[in-house]
C-alpha positions, -999 to +999 in steps of 0.1 A: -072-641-510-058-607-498-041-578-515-028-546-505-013-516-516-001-487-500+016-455-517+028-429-489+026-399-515-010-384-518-022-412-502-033-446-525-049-475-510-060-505-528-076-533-517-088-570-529-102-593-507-132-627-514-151-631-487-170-611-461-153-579-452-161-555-421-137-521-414-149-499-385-139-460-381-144-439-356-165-407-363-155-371-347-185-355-326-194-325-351-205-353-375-246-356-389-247-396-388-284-396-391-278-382-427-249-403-440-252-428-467-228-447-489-234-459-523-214-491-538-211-489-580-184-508-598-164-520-570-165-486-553-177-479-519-184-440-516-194-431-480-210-396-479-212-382-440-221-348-436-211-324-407-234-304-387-246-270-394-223-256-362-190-268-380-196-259-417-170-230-424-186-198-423-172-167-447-172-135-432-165-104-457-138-082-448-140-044-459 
């Protein structure tokens, strides 16, 4: 079985499938993988991947 839902707007996905399940996605270069984790609660994957300290927006006060 396989269901899915798309909504164009803010952008909804939904997804239902039985069985094993594999997505890949490709990861930019200014990404921390060896700190990423992902936690799976209620039907929920959340996938938490950090970027590296050189990309993280910087603020810089203006007088």
């Amino acid at each position: 079985m396989f269901e899915e839902k798309k909504d164009e707007g803010k952008y909804y996905r939904h997804e239902i499938s039985r069985g094993e399940f594999l997505r890949t996605q490709l990861l930019p270069d200014n990404v921390d993988d060896a700190n990423a984790g992902a936690s799976f609660n209620d039907g929920i994957l959340k996938v938490t991947i950090p970027k590296t300290e050189s990309t993280k927006r910087k603020s810089i006060e203006i007088k």
